[in-house]
N, C-alpha and C positions, 0 to 999 in steps of 0.2 A: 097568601104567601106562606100559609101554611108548611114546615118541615124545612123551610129555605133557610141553610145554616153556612155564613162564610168559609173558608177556607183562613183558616188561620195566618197560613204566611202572610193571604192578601190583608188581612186584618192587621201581621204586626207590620208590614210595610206602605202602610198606605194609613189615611184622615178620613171621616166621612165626612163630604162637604156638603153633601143633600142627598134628599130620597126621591126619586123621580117616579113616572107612574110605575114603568117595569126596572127598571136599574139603580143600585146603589151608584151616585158619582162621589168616588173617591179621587182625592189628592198622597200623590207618591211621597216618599218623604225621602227627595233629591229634590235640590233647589236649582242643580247645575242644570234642568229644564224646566219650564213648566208640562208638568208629565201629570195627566188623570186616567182616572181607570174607569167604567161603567161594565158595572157587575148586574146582571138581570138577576132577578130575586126567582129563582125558580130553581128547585131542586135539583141535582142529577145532572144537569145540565153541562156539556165540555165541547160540545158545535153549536153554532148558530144552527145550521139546519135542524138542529135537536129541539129546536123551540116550536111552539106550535107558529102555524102562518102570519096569525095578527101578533104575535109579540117580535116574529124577524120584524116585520115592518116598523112596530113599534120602536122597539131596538135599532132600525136602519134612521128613524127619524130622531129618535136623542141622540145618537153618535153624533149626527150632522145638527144639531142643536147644541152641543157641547162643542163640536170644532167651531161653530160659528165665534159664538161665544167665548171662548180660547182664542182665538186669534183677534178677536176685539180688544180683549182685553191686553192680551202680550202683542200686538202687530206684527205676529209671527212671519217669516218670509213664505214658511210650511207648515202645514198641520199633517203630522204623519198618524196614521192607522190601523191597529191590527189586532187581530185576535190569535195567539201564538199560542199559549198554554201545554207546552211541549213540556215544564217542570210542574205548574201548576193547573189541574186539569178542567178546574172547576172554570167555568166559562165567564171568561173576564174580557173586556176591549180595552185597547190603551191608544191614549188618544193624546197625544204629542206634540207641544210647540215646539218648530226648531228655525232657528233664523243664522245667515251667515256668521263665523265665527264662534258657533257656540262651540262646547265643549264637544271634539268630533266631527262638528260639521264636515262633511256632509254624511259621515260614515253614522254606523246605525249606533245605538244608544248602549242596549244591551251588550253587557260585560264587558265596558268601559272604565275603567278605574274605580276609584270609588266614591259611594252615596255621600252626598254635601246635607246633613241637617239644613231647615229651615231655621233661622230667627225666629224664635214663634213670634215676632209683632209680624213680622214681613208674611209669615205661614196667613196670619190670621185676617191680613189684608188683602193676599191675593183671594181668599175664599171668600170672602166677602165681595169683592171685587165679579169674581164667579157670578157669584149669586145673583148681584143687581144685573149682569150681562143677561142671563139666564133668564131676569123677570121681561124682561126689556123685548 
């Protein structure tokens, strides 16, 4: 992982909630979803096709092991997905509980009012929460 250096926005806007084999899994810091991000530790990087063949894969399999998990844990109605990176280019996934009535529903998330802080007790629960999903 060598020269692999975040992007700062995603740094000030975002928790690390663990380190997986190829992706940072970050927690957003809006509480009005459960909203995570998975950052592949790999330089340069601003497409998935930019990654070499086993890390897309890799990459396609923690996406789909973070939503599993995300929606275990929230009983989300939807797990939404996307890699957008039109402000921040450095190649990040965001991976999205959303269930009726949330904030928007069913409309998209991005630049929607504004960012709700976590409680850190409630922050500190749901990542932990994560976690044991995630071992499980």
């Amino acid at each position: 992982m060598s020269g692999f250096g975040l992007d700062q926005r995603l740094a000030r806007d975002s928790e690390l909630v663990a380190t997986l084999d190829l992706c940072q899994l970050r927690l957003l810091k809006d509480s009005r979803w459960p909203w995570l991000m998975l950052v592949p530790q790999r330089d340069g990087m601003s497409e998935v096709f930019d990654l070499q063949p086993l890390d897309q894969a890799l990459l396609t399999f923690e996406t789909n092991m973070v939503g599993s998990a995300l929606k275990k844990v929230t009983g989300a109605t939807k797990i939404n997905v996307g890699a957008l990176g039109n402000i921040v280019r450095q190649l990040h996934v965001h991976v999205v509980a959303r269930s009726e009535g949330d904030p928007n529903w069913p409309g998209p998330i991005w630049g929607f009012g504004q960012a709700a802080p976590y409680e850190p007790s409630r922050q500190q629960e749901f990542m932990t929460q994560l976690v044991e999903a995630l071992s499980s």
